[in-house]
PDB file of N, CA, C and O in Angstrom:
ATOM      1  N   UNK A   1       5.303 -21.472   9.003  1.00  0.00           N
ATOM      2  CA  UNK A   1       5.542 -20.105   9.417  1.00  0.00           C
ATOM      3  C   UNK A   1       5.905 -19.224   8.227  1.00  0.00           C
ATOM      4  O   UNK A   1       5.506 -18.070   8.072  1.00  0.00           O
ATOM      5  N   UNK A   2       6.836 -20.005   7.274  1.00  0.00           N
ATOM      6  CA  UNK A   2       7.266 -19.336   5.976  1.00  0.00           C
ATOM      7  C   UNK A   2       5.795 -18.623   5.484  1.00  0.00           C
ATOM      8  O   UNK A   2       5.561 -17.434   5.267  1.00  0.00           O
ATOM      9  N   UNK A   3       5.065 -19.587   5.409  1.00  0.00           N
ATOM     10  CA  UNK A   3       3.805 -19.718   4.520  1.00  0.00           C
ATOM     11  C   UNK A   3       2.555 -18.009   4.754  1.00  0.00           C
ATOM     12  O   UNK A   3       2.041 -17.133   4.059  1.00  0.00           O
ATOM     13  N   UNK A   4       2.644 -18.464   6.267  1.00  0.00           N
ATOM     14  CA  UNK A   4       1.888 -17.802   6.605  1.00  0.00           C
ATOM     15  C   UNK A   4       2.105 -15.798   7.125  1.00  0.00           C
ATOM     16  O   UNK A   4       1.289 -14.922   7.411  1.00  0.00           O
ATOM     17  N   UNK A   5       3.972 -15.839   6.996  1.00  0.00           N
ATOM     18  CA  UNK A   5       4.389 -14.052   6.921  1.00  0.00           C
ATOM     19  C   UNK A   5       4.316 -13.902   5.341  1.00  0.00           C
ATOM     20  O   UNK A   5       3.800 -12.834   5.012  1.00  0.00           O
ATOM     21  N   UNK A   6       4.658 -14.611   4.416  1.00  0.00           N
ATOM     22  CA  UNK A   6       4.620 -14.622   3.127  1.00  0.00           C
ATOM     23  C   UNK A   6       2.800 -14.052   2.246  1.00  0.00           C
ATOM     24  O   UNK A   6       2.553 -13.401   1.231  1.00  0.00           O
ATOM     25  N   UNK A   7       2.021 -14.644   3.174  1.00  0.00           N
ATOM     26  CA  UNK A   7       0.390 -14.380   2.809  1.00  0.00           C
ATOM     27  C   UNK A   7       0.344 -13.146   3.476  1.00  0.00           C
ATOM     28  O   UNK A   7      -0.330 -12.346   2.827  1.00  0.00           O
ATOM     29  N   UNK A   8       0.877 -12.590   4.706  1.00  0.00           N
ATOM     30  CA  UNK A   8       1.035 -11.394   5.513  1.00  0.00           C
ATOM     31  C   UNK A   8       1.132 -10.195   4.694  1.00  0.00           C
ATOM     32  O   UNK A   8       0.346  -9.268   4.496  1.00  0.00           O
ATOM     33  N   UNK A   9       2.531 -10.506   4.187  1.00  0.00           N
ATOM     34  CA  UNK A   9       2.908  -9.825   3.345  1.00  0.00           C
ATOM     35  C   UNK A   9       2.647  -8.922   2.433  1.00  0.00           C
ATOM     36  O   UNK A   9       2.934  -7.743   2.224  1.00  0.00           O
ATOM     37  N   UNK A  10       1.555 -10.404   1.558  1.00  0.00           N
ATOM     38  CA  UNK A  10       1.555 -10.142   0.476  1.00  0.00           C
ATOM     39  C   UNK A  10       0.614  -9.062   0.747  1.00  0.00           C
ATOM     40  O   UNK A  10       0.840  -7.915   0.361  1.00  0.00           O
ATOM     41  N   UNK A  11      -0.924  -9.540   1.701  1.00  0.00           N
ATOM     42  CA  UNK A  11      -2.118  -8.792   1.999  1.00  0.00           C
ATOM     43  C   UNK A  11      -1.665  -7.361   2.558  1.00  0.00           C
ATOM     44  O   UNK A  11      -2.352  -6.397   2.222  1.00  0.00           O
ATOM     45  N   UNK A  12      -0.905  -7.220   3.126  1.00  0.00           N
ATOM     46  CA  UNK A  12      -0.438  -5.428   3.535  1.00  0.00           C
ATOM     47  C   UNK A  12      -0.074  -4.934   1.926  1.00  0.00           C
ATOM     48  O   UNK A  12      -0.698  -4.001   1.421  1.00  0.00           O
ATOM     49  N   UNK A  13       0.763  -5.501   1.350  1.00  0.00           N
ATOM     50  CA  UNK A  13       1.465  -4.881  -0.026  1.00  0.00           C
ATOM     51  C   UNK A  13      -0.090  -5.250  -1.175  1.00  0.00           C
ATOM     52  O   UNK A  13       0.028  -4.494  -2.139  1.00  0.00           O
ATOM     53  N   UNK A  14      -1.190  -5.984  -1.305  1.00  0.00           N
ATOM     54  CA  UNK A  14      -2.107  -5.563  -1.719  1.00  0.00           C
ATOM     55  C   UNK A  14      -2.803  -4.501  -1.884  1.00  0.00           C
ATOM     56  O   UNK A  14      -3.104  -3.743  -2.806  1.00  0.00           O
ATOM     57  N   UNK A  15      -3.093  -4.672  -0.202  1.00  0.00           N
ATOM     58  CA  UNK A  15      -4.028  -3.352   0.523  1.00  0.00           C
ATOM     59  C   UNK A  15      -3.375  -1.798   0.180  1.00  0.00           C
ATOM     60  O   UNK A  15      -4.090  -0.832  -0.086  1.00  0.00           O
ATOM     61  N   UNK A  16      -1.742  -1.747   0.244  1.00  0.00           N
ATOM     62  CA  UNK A  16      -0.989  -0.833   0.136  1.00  0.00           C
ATOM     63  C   UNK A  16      -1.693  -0.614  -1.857  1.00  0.00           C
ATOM     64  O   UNK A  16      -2.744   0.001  -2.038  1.00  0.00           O
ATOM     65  N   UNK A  17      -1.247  -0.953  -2.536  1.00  0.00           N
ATOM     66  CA  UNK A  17      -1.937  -1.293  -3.985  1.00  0.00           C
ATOM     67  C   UNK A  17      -2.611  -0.694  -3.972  1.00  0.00           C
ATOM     68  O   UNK A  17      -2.417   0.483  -4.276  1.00  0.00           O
ATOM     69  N   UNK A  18      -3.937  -1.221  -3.568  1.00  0.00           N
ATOM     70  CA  UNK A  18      -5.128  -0.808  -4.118  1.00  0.00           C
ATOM     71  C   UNK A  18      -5.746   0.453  -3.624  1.00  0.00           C
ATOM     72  O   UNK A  18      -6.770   0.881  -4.157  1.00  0.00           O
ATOM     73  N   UNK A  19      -4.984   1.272  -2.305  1.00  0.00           N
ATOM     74  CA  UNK A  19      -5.470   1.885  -1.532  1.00  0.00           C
ATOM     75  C   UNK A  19      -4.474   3.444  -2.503  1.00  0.00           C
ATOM     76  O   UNK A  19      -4.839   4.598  -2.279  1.00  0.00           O
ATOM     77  N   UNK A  20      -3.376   3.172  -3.420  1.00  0.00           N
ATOM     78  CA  UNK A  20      -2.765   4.054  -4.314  1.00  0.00           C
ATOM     79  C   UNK A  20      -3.800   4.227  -5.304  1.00  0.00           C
ATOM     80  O   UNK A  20      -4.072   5.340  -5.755  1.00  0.00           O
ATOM     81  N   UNK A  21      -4.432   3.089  -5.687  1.00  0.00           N
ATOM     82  CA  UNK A  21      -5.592   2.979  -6.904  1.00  0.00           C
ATOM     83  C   UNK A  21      -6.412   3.763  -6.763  1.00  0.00           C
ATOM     84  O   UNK A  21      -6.708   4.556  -7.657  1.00  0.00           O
ATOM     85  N   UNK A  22      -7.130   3.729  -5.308  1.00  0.00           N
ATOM     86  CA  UNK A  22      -8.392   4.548  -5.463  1.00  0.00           C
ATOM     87  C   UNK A  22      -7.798   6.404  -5.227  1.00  0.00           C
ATOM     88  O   UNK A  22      -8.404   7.409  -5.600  1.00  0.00           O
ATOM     89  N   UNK A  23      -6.478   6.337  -4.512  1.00  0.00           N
ATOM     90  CA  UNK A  23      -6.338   7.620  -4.388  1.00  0.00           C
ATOM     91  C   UNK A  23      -6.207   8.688  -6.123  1.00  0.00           C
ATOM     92  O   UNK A  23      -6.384   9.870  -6.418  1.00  0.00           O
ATOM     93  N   UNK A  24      -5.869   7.632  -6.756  1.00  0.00           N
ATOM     94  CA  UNK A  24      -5.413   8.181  -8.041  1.00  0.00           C
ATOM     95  C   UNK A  24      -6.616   8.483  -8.777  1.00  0.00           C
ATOM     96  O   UNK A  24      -6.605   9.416  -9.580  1.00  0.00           O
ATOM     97  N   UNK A  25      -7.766   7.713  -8.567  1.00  0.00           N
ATOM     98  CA  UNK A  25      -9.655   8.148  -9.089  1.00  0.00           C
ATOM     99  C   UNK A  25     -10.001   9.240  -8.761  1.00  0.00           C
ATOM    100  O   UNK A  25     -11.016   9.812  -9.159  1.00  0.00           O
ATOM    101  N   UNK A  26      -8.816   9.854  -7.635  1.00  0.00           N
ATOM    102  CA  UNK A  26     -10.098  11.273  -6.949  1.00  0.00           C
ATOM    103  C   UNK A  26      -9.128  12.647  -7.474  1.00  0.00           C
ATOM    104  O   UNK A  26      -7.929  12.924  -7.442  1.00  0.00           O
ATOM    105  N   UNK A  27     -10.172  13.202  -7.883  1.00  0.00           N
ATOM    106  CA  UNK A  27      -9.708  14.131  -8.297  1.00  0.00           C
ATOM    107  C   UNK A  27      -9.798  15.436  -7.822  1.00  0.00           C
ATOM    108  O   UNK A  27     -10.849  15.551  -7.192  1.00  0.00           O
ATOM    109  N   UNK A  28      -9.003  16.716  -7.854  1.00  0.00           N
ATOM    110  CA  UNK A  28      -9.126  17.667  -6.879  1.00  0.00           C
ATOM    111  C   UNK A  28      -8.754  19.396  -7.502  1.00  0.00           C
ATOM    112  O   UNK A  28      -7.814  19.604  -8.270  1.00  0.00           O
ATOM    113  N   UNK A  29      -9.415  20.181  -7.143  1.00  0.00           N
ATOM    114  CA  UNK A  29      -9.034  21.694  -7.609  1.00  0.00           C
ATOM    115  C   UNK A  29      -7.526  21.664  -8.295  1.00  0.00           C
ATOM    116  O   UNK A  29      -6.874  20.639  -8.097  1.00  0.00           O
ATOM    117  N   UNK A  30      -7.083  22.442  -8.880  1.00  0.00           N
ATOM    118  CA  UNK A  30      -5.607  22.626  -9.464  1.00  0.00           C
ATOM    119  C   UNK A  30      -5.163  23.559  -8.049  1.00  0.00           C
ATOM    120  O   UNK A  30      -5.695  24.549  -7.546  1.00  0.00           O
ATOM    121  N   UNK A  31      -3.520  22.485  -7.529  1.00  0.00           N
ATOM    122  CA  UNK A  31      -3.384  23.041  -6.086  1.00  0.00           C
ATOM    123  C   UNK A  31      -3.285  22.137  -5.344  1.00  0.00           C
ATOM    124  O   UNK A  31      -2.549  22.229  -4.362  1.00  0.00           O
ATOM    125  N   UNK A  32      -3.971  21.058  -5.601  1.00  0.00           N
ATOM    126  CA  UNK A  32      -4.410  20.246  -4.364  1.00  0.00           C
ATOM    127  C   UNK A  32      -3.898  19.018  -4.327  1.00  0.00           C
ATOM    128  O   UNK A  32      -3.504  18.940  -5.490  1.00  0.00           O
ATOM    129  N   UNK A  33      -3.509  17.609  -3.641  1.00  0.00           N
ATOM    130  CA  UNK A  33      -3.303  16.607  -4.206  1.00  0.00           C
ATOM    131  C   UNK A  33      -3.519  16.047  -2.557  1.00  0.00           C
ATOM    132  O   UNK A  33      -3.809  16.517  -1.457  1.00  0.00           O
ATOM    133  N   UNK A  34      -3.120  14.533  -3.271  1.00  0.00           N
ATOM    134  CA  UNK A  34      -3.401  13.613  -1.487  1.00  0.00           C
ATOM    135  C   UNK A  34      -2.623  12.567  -1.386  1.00  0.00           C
ATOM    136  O   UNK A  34      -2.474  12.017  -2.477  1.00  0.00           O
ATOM    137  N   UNK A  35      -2.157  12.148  -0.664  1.00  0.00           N
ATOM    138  CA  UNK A  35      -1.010  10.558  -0.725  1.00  0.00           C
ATOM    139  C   UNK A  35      -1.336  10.155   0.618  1.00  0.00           C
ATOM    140  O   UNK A  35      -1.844  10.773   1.553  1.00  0.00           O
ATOM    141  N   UNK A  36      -0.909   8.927   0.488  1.00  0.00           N
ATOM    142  CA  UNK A  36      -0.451   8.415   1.734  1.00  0.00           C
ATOM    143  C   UNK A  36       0.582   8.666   2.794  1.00  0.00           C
ATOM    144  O   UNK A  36       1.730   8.285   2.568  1.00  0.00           O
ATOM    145  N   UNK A  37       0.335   9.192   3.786  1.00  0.00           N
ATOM    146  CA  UNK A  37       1.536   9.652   5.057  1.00  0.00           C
ATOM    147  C   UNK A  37       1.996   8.463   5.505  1.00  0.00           C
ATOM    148  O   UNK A  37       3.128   8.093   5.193  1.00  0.00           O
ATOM    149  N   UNK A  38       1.132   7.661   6.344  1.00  0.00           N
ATOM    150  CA  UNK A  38       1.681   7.028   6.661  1.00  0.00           C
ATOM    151  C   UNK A  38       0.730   5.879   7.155  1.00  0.00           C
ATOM    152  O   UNK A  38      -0.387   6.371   7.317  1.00  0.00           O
ATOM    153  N   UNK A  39       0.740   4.514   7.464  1.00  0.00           N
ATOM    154  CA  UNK A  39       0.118   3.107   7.393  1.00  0.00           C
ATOM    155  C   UNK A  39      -0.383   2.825   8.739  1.00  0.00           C
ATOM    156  O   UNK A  39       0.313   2.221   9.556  1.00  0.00           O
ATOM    157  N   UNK A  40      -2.251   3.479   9.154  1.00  0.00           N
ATOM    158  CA  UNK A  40      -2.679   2.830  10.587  1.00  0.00           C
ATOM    159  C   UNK A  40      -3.529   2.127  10.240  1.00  0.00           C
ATOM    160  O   UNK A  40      -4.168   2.457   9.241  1.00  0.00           O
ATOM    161  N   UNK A  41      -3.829   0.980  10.889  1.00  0.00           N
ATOM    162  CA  UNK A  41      -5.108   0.232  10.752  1.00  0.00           C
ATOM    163  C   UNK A  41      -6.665   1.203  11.031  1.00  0.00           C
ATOM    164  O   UNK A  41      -6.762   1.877  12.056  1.00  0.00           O
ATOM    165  N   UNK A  42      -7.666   1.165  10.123  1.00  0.00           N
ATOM    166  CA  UNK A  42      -8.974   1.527  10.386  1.00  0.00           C
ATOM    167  C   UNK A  42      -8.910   3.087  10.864  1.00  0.00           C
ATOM    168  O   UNK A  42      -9.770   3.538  11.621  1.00  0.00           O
ATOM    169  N   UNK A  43      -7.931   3.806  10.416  1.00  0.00           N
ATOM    170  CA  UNK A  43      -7.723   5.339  11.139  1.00  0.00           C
ATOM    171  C   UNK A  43      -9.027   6.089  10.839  1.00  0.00           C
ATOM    172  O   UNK A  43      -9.447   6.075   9.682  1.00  0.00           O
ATOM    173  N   UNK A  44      -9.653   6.699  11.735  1.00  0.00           N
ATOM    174  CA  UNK A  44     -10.487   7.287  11.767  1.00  0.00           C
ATOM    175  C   UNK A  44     -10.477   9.181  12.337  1.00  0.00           C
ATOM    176  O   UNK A  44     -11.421   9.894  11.996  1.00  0.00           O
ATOM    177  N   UNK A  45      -9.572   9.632  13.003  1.00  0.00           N
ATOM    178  CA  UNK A  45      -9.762  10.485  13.732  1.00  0.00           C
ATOM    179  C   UNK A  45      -8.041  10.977  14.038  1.00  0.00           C
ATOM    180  O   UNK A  45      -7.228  10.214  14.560  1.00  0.00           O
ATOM    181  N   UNK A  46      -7.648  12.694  13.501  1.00  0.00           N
ATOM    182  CA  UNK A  46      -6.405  12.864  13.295  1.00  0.00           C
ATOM    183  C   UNK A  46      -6.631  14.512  14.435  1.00  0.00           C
ATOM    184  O   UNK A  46      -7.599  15.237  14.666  1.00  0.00           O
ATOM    185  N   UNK A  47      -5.068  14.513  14.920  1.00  0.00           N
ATOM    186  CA  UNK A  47      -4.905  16.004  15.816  1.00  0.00           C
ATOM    187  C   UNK A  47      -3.445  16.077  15.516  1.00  0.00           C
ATOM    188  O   UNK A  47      -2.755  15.118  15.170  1.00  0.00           O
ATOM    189  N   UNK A  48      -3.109  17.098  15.652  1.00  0.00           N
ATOM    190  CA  UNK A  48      -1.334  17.789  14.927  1.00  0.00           C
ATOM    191  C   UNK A  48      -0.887  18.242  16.486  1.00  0.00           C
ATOM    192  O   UNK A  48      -1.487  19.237  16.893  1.00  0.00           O
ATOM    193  N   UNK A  49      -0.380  17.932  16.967  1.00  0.00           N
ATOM    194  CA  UNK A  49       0.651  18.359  18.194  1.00  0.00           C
ATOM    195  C   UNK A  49       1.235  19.597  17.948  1.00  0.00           C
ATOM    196  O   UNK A  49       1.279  20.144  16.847  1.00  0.00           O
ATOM    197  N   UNK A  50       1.768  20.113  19.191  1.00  0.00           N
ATOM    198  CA  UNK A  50       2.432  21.772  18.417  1.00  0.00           C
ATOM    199  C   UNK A  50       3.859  21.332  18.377  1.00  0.00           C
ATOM    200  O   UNK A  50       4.555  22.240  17.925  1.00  0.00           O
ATOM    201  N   UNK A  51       4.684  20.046  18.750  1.00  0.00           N
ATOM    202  CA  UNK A  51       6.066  19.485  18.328  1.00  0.00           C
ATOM    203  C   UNK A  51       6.051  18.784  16.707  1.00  0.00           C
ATOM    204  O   UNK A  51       6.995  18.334  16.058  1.00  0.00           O
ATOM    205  N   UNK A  52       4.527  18.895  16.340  1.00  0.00           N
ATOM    206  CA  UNK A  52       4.465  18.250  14.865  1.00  0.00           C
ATOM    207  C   UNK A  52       3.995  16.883  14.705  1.00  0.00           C
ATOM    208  O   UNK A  52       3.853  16.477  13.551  1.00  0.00           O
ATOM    209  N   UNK A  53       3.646  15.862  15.985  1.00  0.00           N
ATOM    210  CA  UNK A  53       3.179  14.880  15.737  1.00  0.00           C
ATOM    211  C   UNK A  53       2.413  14.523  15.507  1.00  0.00           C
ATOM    212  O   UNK A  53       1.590  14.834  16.368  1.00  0.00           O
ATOM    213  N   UNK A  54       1.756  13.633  14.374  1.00  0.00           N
ATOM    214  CA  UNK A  54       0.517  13.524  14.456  1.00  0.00           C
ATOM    215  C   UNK A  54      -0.481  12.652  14.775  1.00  0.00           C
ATOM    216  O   UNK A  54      -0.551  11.767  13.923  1.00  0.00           O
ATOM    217  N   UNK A  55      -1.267  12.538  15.633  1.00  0.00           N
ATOM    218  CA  UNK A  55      -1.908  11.206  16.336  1.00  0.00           C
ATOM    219  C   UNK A  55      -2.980  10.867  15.845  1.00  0.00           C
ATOM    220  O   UNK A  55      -3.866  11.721  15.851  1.00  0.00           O
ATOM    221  N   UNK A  56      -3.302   9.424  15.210  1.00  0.00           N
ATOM    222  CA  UNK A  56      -4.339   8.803  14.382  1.00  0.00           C
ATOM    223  C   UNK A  56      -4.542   8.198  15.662  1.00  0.00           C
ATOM    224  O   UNK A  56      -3.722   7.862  16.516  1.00  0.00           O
ATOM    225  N   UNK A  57      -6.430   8.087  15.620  1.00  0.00           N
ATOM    226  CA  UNK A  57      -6.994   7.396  16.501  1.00  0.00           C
ATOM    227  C   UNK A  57      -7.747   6.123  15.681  1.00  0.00           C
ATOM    228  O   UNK A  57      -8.157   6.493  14.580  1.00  0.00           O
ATOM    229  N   UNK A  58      -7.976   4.912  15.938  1.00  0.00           N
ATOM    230  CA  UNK A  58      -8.506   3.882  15.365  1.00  0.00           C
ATOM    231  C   UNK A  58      -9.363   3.563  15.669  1.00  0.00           C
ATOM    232  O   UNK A  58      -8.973   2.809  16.560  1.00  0.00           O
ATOM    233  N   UNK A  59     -10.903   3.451  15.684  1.00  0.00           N
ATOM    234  CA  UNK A  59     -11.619   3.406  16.750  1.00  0.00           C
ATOM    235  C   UNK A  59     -11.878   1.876  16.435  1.00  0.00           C
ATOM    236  O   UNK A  59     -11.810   1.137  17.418  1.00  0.00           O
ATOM    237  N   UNK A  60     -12.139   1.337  15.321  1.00  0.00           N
ATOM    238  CA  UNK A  60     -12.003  -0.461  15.600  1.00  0.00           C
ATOM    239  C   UNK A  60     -10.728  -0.803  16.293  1.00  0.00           C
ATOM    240  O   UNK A  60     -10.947  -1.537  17.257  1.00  0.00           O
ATOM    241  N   UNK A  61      -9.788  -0.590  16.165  1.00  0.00           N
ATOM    242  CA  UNK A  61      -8.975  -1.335  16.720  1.00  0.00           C
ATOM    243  C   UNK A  61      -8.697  -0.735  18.387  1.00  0.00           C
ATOM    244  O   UNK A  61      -8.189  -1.451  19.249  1.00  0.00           O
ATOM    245  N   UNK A  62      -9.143   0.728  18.639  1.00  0.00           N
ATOM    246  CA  UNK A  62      -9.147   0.762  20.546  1.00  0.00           C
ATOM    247  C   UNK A  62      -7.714   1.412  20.358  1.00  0.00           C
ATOM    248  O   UNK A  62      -6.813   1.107  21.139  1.00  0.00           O
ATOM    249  N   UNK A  63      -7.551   2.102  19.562  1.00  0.00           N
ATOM    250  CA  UNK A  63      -5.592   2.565  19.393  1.00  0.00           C
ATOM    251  C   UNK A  63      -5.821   4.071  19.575  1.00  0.00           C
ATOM    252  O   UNK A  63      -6.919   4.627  19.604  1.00  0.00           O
ATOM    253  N   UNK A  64      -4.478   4.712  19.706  1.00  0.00           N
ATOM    254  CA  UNK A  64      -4.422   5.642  19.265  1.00  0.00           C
ATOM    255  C   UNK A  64      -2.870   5.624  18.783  1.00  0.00           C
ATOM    256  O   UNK A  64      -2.133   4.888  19.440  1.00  0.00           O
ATOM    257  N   UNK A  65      -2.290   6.352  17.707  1.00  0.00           N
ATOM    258  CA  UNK A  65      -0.737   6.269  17.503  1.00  0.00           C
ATOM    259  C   UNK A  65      -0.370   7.329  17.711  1.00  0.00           C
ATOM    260  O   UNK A  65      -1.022   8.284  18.134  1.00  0.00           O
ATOM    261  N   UNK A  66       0.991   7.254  17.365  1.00  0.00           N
ATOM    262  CA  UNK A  66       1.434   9.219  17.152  1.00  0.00           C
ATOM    263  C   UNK A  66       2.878   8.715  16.152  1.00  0.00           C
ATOM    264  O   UNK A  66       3.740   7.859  16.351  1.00  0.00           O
ATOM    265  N   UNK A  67       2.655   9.670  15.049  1.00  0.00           N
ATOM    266  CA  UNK A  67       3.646   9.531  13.680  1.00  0.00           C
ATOM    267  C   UNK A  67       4.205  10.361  13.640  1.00  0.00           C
ATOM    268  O   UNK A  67       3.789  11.518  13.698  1.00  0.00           O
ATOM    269  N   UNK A  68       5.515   9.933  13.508  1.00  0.00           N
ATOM    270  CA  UNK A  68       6.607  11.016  13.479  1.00  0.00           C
ATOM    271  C   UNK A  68       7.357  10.999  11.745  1.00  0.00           C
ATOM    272  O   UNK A  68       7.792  10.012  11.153  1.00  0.00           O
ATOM    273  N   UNK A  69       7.303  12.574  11.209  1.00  0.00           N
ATOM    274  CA  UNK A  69       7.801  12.815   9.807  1.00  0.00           C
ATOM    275  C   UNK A  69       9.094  13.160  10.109  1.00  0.00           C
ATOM    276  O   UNK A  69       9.196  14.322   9.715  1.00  0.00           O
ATOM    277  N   UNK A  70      10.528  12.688  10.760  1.00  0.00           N
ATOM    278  CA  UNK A  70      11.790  12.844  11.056  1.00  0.00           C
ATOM    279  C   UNK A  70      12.605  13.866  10.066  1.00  0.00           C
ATOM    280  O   UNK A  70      13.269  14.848  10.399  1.00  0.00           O
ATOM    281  N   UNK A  71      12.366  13.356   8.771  1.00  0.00           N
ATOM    282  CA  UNK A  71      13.155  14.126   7.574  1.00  0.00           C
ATOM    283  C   UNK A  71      12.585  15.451   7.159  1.00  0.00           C
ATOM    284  O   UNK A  71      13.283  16.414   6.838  1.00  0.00           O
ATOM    285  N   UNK A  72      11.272  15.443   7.184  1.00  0.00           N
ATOM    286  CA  UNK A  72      10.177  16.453   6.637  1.00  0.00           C
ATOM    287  C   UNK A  72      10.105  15.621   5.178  1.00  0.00           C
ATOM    288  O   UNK A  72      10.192  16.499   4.319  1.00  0.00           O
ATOM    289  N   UNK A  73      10.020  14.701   4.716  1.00  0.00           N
ATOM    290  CA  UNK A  73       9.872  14.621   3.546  1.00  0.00           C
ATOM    291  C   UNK A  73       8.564  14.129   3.322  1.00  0.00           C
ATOM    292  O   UNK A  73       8.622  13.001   2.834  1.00  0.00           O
ATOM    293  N   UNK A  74       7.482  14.507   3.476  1.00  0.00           N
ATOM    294  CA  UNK A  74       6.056  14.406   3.866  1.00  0.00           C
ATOM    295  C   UNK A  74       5.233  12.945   4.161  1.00  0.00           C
ATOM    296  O   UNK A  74       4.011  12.815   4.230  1.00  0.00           O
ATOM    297  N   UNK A  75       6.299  11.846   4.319  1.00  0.00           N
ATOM    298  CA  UNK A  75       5.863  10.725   4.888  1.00  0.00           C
ATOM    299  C   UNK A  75       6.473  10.193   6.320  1.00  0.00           C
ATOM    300  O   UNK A  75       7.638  10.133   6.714  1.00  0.00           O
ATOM    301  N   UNK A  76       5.069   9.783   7.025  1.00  0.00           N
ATOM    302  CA  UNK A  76       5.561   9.306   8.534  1.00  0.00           C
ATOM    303  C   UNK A  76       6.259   8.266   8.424  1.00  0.00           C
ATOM    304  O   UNK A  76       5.829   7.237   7.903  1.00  0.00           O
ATOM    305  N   UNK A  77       7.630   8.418   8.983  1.00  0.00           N
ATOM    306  CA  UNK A  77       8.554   7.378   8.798  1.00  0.00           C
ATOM    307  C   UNK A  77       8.380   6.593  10.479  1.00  0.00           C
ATOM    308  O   UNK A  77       8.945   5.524  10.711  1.00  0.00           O
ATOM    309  N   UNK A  78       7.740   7.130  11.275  1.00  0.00           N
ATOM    310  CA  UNK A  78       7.552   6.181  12.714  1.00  0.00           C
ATOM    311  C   UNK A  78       6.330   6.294  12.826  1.00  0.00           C
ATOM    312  O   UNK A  78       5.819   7.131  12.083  1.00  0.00           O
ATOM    313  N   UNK A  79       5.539   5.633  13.632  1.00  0.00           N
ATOM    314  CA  UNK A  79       4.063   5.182  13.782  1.00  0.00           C
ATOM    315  C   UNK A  79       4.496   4.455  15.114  1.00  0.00           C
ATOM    316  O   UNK A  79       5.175   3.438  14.973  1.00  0.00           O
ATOM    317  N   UNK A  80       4.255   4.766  16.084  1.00  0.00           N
ATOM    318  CA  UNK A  80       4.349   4.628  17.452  1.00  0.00           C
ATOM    319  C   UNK A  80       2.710   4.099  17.734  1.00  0.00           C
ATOM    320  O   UNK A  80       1.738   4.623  17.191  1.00  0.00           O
ATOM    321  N   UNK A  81       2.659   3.239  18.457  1.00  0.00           N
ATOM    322  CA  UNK A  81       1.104   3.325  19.585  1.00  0.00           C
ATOM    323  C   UNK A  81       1.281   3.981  21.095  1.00  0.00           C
ATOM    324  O   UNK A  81       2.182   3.829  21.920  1.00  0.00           O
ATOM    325  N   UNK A  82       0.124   4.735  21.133  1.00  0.00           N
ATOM    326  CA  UNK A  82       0.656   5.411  22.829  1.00  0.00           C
ATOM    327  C   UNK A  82      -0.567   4.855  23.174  1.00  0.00           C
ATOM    328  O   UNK A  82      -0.562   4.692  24.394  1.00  0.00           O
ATOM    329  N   UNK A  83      -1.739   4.441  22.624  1.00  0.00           N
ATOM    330  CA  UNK A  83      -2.357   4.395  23.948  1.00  0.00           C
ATOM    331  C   UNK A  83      -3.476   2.987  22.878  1.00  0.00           C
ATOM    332  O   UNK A  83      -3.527   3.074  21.651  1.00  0.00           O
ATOM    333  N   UNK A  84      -4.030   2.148  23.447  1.00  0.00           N
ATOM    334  CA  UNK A  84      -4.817   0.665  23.533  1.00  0.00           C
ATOM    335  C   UNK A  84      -5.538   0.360  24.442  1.00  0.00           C
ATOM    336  O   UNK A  84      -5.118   0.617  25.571  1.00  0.00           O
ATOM    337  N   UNK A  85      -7.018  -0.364  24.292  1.00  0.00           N
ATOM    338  CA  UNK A  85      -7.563  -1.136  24.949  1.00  0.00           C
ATOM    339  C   UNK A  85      -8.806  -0.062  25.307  1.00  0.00           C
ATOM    340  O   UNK A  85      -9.564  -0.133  26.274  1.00  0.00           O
ATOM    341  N   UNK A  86      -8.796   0.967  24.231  1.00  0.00           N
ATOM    342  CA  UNK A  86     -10.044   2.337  24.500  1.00  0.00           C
ATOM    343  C   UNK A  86     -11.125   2.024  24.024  1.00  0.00           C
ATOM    344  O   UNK A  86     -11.733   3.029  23.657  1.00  0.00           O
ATOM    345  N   UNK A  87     -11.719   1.009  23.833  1.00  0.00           N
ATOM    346  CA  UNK A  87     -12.950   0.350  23.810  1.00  0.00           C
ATOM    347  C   UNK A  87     -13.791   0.619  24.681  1.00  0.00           C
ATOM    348  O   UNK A  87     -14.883   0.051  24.681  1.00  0.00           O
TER     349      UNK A  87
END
């Protein structure tokens, strides 16, 4: 069990890696920039709520979430699922 959250791990904190790597290749008008908010599987499809939430839809995985930025400090610190099985 050790073995196998430890390989878990590591592969999210890879993916997390390499997914900073390519953001740092792209380059953009003076003004502009891009980061990571916040961590959905396969996100494909985004809408802004008028309370501020914002809901990533996944379409491989059949999800939809809704991320909440609590502090305002421009990363989603909650990632909720509201809705599964939209296949």
């Amino acid at each position: 069990m050790k073995i196998f959250l430890f390989l878990l791990l590591s592969i999210y904190f890879i993916s997390y890696a390499f997914a900073n790597d390519i953001l740092k290749q792209i380059t953009f008008p003076e003004g502009f920039s891009i980061k990571i908010y916040a961590k959905v599987p396969n996100a494909r499809q985004m809408a802004i709520s008028p309370n501020g939430s914002l809901f990533v839809g996944s379409r491989a995985a059949g999800k939809v979430y809704a991320i909440q930025d609590h502090n305002n400090d421009g990363y989603g610190e909650t990632v909720t699922e509201v809705a599964s099985k939209l296949r």
